[in-house]
Rosetta silent file (secondary structure, phi, psi, omega in degrees, C-alpha in Angstrom):
SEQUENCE: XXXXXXXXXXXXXXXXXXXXXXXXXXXXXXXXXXXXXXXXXXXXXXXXXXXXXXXXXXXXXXXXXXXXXXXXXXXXXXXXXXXXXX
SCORE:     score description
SCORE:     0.000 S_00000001
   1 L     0.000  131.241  178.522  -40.514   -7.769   90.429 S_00000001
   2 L   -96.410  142.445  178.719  -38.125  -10.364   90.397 S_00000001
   3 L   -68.862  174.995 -166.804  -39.165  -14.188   91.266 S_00000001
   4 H   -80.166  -39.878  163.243  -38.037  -16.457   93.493 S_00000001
   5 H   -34.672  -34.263  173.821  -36.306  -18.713   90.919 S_00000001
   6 H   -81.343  -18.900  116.830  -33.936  -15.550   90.081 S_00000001
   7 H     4.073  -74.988 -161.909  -33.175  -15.474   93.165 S_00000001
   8 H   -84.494  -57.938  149.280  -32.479  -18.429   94.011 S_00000001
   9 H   -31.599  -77.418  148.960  -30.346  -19.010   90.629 S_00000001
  10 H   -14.853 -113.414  155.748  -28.433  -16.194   91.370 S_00000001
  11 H     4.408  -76.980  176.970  -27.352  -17.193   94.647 S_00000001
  12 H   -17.436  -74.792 -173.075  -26.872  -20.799   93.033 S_00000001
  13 H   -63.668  -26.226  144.569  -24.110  -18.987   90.940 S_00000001
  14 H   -56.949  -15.056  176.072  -22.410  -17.162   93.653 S_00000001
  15 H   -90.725  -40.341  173.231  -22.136  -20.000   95.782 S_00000001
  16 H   -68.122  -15.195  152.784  -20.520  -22.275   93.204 S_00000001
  17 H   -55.992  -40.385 -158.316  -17.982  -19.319   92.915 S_00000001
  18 H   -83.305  -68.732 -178.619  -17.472  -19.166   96.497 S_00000001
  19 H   -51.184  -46.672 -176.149  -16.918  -23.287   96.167 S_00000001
  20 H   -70.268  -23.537  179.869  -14.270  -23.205   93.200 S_00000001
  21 H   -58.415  -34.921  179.296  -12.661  -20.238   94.830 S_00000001
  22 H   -69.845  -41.002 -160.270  -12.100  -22.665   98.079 S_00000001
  23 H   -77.508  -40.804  165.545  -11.197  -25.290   96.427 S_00000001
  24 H   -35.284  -52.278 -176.272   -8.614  -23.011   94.490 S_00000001
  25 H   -68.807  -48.780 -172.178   -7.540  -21.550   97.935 S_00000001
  26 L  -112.610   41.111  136.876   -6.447  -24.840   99.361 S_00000001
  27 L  -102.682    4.657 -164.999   -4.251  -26.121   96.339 S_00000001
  28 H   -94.599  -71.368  179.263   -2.937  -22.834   96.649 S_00000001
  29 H   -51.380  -23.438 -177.062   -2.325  -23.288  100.805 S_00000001
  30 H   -99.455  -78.129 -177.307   -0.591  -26.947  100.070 S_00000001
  31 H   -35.526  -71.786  166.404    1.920  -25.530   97.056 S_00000001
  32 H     4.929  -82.651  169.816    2.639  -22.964   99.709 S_00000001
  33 H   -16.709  -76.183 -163.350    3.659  -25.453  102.171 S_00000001
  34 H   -63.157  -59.321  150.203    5.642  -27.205  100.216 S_00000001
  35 H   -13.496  -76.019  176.212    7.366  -23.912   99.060 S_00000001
  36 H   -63.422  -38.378  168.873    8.204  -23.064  101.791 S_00000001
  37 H   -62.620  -14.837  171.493    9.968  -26.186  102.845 S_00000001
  38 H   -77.957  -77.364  154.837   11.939  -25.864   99.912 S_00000001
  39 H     9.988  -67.532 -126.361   12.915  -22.020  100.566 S_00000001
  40 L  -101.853  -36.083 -171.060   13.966  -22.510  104.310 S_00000001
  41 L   -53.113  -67.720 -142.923   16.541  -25.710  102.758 S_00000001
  42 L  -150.484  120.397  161.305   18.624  -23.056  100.426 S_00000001
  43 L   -49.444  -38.009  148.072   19.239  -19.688   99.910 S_00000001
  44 H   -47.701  -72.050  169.623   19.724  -20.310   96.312 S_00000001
  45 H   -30.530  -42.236 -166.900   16.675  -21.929   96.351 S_00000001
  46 H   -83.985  -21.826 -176.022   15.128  -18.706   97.670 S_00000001
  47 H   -84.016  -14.039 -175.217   16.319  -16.411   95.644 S_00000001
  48 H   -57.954  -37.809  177.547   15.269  -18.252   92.426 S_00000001
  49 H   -47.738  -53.976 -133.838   11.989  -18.755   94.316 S_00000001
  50 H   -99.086  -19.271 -179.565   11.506  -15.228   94.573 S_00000001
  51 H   -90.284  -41.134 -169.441   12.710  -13.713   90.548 S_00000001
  52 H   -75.680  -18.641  176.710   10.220  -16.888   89.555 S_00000001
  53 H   -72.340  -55.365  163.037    7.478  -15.796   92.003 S_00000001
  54 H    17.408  -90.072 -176.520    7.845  -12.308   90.414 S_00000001
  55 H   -56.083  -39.541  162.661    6.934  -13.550   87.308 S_00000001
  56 H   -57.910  -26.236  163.007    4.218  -15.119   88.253 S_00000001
  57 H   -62.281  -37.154  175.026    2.626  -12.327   89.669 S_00000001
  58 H   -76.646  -22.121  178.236    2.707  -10.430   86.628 S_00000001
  59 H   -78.733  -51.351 -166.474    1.063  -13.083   84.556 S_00000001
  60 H   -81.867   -8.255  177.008   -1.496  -13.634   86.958 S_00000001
  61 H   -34.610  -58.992 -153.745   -1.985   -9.937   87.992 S_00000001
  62 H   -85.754  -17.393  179.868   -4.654   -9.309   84.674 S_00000001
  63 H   -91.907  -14.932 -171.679   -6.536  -12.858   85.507 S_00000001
  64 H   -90.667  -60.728 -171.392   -7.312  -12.046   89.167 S_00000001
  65 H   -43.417  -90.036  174.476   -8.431   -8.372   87.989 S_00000001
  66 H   -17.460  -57.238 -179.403  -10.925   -9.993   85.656 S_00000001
  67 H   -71.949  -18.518  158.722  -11.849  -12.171   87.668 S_00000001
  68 H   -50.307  -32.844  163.638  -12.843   -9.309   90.398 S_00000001
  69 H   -57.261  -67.533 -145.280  -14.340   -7.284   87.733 S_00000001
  70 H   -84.298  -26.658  153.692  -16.700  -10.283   86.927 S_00000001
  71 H   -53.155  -73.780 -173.770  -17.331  -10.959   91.047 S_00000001
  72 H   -42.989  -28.570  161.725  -18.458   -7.087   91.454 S_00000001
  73 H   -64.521  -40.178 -170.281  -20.820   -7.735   88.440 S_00000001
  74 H   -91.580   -8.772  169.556  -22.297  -10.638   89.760 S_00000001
  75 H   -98.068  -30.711  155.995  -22.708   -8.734   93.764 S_00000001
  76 H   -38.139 -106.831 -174.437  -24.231   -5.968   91.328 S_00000001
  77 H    -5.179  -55.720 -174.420  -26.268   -8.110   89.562 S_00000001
  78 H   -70.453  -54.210  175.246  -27.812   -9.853   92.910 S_00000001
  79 H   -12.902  -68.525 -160.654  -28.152   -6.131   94.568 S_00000001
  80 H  -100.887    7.434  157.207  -30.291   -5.075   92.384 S_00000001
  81 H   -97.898  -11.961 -172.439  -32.206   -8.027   91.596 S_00000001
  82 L   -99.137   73.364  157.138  -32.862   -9.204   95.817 S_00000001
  83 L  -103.317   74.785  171.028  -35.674   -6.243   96.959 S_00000001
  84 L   -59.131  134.779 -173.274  -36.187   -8.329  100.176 S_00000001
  85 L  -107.696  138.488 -159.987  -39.402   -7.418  101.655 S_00000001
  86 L  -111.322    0.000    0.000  -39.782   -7.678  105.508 S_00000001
């Protein structure tokens, strides 16, 4: 049987995911912006944007997988430690 501390721990560590993931999301939502205001100036501008966004995708492609792997462990991980009792 697992206690309430592991529980509670657990949780802990999923929530502080959930917080850097936010905070992640809206420097993400602000470059964006600004992105865009650049884009919409020049056509130049856009296409450069778009062979440099490319690249970026492929670099970050293998860090977002990890990190998804390493979410699905940790929604494992509470699953089968949380046998809420009614």
């Amino acid at each position: 049987m697992v206690n309430q501390e592991e529980i509670s721990e657990t949780l802990a560590v999923a929530f502080e995911h959930i917080r850097a993931l936010h905070a992640t999301l809206s420097a993400v939502m602000i470059d964006l912006a600004v992105l865009r205001h650049f884009v919409l100036k020049s056509p130049e501008t856009s296409r450069q944007y778009h062979r440099t966004l490319a690249l970026e995708v492929l670099k970050v492609k293998p860090l977002v997988a990890t990190a998804m792997r390493a979410y699905e462990e940790e929604i494992m991980h509470i699953r089968s430690n949380c046998q809420w009792k009614n």
